[in-house]
N, C-alpha and C positions, 0 to 999 in steps of 0.2 A: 146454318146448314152444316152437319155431318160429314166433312170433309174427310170420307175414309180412305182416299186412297194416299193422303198425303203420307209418308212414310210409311206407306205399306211395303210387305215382300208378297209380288205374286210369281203365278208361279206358270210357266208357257209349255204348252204342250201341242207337239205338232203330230194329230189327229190320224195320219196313217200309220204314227209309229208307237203307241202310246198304249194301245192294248186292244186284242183281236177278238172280240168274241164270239166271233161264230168260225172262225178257221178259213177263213177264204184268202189269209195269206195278211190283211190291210185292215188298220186300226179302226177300229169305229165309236160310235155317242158310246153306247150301251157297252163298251168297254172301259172309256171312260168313266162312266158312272160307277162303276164295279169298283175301279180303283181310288174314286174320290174320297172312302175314309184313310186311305195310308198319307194322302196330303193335307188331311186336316190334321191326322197327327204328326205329320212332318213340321206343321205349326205354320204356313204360309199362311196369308188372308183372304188368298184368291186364287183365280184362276184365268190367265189366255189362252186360248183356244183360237188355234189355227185354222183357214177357212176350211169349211164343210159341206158348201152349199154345190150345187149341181155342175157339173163342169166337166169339159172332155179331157182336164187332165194334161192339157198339155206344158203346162206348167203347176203341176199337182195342185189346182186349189186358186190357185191364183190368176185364174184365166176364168170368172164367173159365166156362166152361159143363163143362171134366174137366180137373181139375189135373194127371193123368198123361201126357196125350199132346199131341204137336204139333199145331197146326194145320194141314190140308193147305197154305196158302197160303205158309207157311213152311216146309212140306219136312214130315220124319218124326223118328222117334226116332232112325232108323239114323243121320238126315243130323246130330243132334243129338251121338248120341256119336261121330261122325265129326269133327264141330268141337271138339267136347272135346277127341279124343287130339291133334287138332294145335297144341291151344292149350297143354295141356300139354308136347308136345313140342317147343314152341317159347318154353317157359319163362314163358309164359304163364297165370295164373291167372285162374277163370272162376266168376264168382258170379250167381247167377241171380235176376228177380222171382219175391218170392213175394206173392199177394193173400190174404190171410187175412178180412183185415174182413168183405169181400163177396165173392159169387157172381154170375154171369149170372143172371138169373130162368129161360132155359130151362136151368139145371145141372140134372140130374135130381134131386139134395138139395132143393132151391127146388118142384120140380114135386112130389112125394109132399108136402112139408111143406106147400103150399099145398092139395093135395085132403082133406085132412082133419083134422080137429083134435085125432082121437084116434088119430092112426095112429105108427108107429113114427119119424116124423122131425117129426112134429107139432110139436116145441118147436126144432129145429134154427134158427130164421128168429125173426124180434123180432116176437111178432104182437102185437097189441092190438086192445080194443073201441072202438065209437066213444063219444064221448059222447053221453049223451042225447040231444040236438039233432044227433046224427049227424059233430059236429066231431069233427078226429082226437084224437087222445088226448092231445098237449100240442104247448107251441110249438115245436118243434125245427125248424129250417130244415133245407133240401140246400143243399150246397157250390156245386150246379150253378144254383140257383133254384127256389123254391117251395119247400112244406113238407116237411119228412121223410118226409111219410107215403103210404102212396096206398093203395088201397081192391082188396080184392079179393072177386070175385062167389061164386065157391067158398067160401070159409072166413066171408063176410059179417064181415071183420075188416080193421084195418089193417096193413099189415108195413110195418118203417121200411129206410129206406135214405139211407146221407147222401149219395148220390151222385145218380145218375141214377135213373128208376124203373126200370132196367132193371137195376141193383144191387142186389139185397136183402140187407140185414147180418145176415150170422152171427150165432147166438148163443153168445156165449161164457160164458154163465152153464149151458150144457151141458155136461156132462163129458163127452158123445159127439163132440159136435162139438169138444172139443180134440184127442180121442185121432185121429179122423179126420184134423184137418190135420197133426196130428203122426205120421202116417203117409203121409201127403202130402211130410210134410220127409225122413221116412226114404224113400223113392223116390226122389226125387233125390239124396241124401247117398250112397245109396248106386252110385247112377251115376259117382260121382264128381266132381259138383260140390264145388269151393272155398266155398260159401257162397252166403248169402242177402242181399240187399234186402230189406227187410220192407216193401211198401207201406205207407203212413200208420198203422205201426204202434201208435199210442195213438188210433186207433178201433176197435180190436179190443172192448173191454165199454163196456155202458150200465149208465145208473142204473137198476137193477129196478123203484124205485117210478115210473119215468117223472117224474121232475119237472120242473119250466119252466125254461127256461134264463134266468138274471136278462138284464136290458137291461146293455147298454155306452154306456160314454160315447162319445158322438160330437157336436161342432162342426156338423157339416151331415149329411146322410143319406147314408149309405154307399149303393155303386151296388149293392149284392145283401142282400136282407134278411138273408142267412146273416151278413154284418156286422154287424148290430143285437142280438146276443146274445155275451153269455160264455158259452160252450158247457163251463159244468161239467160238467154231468150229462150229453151225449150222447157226451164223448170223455175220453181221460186217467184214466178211473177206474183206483181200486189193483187191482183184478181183473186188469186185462192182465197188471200187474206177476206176477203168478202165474203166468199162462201162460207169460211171457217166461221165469221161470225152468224151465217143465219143456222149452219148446223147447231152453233153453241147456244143456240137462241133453242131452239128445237129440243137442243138432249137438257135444258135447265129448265122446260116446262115439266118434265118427269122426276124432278128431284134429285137425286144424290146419285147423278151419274157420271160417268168418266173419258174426257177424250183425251186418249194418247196419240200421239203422231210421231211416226216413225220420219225421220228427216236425214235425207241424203242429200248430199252439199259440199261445194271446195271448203266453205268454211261453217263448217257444222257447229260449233257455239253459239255462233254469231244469228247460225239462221235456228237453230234450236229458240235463243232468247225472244226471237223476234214474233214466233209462232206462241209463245205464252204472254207477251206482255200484255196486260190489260184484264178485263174480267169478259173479254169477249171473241176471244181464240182458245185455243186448247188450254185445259186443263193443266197437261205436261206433255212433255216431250222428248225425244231421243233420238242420237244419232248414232252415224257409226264411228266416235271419236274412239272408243272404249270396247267396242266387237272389232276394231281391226288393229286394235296397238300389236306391234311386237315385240314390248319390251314392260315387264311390269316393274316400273320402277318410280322414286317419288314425284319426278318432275311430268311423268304422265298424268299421274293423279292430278296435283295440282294444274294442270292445264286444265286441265278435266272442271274442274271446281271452281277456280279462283272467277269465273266471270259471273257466277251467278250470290245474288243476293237476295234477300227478302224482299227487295222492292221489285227487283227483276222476273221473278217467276220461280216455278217450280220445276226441278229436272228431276230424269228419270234414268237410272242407269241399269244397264245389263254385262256382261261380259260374253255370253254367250248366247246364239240362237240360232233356227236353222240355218242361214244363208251362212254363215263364217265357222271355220274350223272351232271345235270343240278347246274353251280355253285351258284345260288342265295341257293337249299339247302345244298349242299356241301360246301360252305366257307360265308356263309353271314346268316344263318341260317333265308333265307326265309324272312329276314327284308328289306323292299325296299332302307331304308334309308342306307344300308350296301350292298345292290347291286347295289347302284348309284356310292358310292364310288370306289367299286372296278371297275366297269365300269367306271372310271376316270382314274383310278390307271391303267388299261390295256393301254389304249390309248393314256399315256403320256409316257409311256414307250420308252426307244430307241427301233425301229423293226419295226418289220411289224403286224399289230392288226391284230386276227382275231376273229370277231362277230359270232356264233353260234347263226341259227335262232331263236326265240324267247328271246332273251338275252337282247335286247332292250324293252321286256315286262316286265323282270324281272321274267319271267316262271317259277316255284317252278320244283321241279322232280315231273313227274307225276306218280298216283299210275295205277298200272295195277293187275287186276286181275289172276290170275294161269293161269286160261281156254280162258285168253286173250292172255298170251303170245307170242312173234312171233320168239323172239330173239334164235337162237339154244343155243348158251353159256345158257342164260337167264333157258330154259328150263330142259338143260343139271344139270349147276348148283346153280339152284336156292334154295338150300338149306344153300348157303353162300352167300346169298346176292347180287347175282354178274346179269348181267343182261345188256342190253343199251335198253331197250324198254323205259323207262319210260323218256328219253331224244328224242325221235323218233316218239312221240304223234302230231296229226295234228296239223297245226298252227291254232290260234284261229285267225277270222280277223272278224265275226260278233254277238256278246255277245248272244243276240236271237235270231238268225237265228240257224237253225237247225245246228249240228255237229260244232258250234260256227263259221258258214258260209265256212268250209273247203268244206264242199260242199252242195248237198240238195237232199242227197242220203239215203236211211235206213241203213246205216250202213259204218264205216268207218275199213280199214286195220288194225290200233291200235282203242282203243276208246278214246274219248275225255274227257281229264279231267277236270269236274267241275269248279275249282278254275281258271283254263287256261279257260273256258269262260268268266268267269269274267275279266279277266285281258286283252280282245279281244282289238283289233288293233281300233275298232270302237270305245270302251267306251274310252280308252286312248289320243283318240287322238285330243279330243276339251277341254281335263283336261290340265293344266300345271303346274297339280302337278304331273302328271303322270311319271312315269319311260321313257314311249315309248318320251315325251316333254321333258324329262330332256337329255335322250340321241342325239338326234337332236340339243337342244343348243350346250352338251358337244362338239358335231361330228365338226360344227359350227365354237365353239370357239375355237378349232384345226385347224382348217384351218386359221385362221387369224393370227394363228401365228404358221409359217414355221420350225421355230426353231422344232418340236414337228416333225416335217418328218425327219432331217438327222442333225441335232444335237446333240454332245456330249452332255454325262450322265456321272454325278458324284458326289456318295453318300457323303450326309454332315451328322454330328452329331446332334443328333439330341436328344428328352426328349424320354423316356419309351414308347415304343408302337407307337411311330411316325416315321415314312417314309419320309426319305428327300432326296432330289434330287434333282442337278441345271442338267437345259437343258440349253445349250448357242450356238450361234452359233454368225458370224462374227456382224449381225444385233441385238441381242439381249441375254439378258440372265434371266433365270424365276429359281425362286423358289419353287420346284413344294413339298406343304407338307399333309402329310393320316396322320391323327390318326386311328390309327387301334384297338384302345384300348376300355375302358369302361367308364376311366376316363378324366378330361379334362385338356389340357396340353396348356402350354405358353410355344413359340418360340420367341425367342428376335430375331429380325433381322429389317433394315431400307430400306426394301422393300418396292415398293408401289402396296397395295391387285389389286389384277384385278378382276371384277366381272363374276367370271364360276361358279357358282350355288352348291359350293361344302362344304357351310356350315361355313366357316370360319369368324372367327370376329378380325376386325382390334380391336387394344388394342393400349394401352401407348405407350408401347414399342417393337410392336413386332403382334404379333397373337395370338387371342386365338380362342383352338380349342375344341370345345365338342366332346363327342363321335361320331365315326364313322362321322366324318366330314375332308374336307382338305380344303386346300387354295394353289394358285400359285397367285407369286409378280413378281415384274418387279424388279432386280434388276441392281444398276450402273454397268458398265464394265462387 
């Protein structure tokens, strides 16, 4: 089998920001599709695609209400397999979200399961009693703030939702409710989608008995109580692991397709490795070890790396995506010549890359106004900073054109940040000094050498603040070296430099590297 996503770079675009095409402020298919030849020549192999499907929106997208059909605000299904065939016909690969954990509370599954307790979808949804004193049934926090639980007048019961109350979680200890989504995967699989995203794929099962999640150590008080708990019992259970394998049963009868799982976890390696071992769980997988660092420096990478191997599976890395601050201001502090590099440093990595739209502009976090905000967390608690609006701002693609050419409407869903007109897809793209031309050579010079898709990785020694790493594989083996420091450092080695645009200067003996700059060599054997 055609293992294409192994060292692939795709490329994530979240669907309300992405391109407008008919003016009503919010991105859609048929805008996407417009823009799919500028990402085949951007050189990616793919595309995610953030959900689309019908929904009140109370968490844009991710609160489904009918896993089969578009949302009007995003166009139809015609306009969907209309995007397809030109993604495919333009060698492009297109993997979709999928929400499995939760539902929208108005899904019609959520509305029957809630009217009665002995009806036929009755167990679909996590319900419980209260306790005696009418408290919910244990301590489970939401991700969003406040407790798991909420209370409903109908059923005089609780249903848990780690999300918003506007999420209520599946039950996966149903064998209806698998056979359901797994008829939900065959729908799209057989549309001809490449594959899946699995939203926060290790909250699919809870602990049956309901048990208390122990306390965490913590120094000072985390700013969301959902921090105050090790979440054994409400996420991660071996149950999903069951399901994982009858989806992967399911997406391997259609051939060369893809499951990613997005994994949020105390110890995200660990549970990352756990959800690929074998040939009958995900494909690949990814957490938030590398969307939440605040520090790019060697000893994060290698943490990053060092636990996975050839026999252990295959990882997936990104630096940026909606839910976390745009990385050029989070680890590059907003300097282009430090979001080139690390935009180097992603996509030499062993895995699978993945680009976060505007990441090839080099896009700062945008600022957002209060009385702009859309985000509920954002809303909820934006008095700790927390937030994903300012990652979710339109794409710029025309520097003067009105709303930086997202559309030519009076007004957009987020608003357009200044600085992201500036940095528009038009003005960068006749510069070659620009970020959006450096990343196109990078993408480029990755492809010419293979080794960079499914080649072993292994950290060398290397000076203070330098990043080393050979990729090798049976045709070649490269030197691939980041300074990630301030200062400039000399690596003795009898490489020969290959020219990728990454700052490095051949020397006497070896390389030398100024700040925020790397080099990859050709080395013998």
């Amino acid at each position: 089998m055609n293992e294409w996503w192994r060292g692939a770079v795709m490329y994530q675009i979240y669907p309300r920001s992405f391109a407008d095409s008919n003016g009503d402020g919010v991105g859609d298919l048929p805008g996407i599709t417009e823009r799919l030849p500028y990402l085949a020549e951007l050189g990616v192999d793919g595309v995610w695609i953030s959900p689309f499907f019908r929904s009140p929106m109370a968490d844009y997208g991710y609160d489904v209400s009918d896993y089969r059909d578009v949302d009007p605000v995003f166009g139809t299904l015609a306009d969907f397999d209309r995007l397809l065939a030109r993604a495919h016909a333009l060698g492009l690969r297109v993997i979709i979200d999928q929400v499995y954990s939760h539902t929208s509370d108005r899904h019609p599954w959520f509305e029957e399961s809630r009217a009665a307790r002995d009806g036929p979808k009755a167990d679909w949804y996590v319900w419980a009693d209260a306790k005696p004193d009418g408290a919910p049934p244990n301590n489970w926090q939401a991700v969003f703030g406040g407790p798991a639980w909420s209370w409903s007048l109908e059923r005089r019961q609780y249903y848990l939702h780690n999300f918003l109350v506007e999420q209520p979680d599946l039950n996966f200890h149903s064998p209806a409710v698998q056979d359901a989504l797994l008829d939900v995967a065959r729908f799209w699989l057989e549309r001809g989608v490449d594959g899946f995203r699995l939203d926060v794929a290790n909250f699919y099962a809870h602990d049956p008995e309901l048990r208390d999640n122990p306390p965490r150590d913590w120094k000072r008080p985390p700013l969301r109580p959902y921090l105050f708990q090790r979440h054994v019992y409400s996420r991660s259970r071996p149950e999903t692991l069951a399901f994982l394998s009858r989806l992967r049963a399911t997406a391997d009868g259609y051939g060369e397709r893809l499951l990613l799982g997005e994994i949020e976890c105390e110890e995200p390696l660990v549970r990352q490795l756990e959800y690929v071992r074998g040939d009958d769980r995900l494909h690949t997988a990814y957490s938030f070890f590398l969307l939440r660092a605040a520090r790019a420096d060697p000893a994060t990478f290698r943490a990053a790396l060092e636990g996975w191997t050839a026999e252990e599976g295959w990882p997936s890395w990104s630096l940026g995506n909606h839910d976390v601050p745009r990385f050029p201001s989070r680890l590059a502090g907003d300097d282009p010549r430090r979001t080139r590099l690390l935009l180097a440093l992603l996509v030499m990595l062993r895995g699978t890359a993945f680009l976060y739209q505007g990441d090839e502009l080099g896009l700062p976090q945008a600022e957002i106004p209060r009385d702009r905000l859309r985000d509920p967390d954002a809303i909820r608690n934006h008095l700790a900073g927390a937030g994903r609006d300012g990652a979710r701002t339109p794409m710029p693609w025309k520097a003067a054109a009105p709303n930086a050419g997202f559309n030519d409407a009076a007004e957009t869903w987020l608003p357009v940040d200044g600085r992201h007109a500036a940095l528009a897809v038009d003005r960068q793209a006749g510069d070659r000094g620009s970020t959006l031309a450096f990343t196109r050579a990078l993408l480029a010079f990755r492809r010419a050498h293979p080794v960079f898709r499914t080649g072993t990785l292994r950290f060398m020694e290397a000076p203070a603040n330098v990043l080393a790493f050979t990729r090798k594989s049976e045709q070649e083996r490269l030197l691939c070296l980041f300074n990630l420091g301030e200062t400039v450092q000399a690596v003795r080695t009898e490489g020969r430099l290959l020219a990728c645009g990454l700052g490095g200067e051949a020397a006497a003996s070896g390389v030398r590297l100024p700040p925020w700059t790397g080099a990859v060599l050709a080395l013998q054997g």
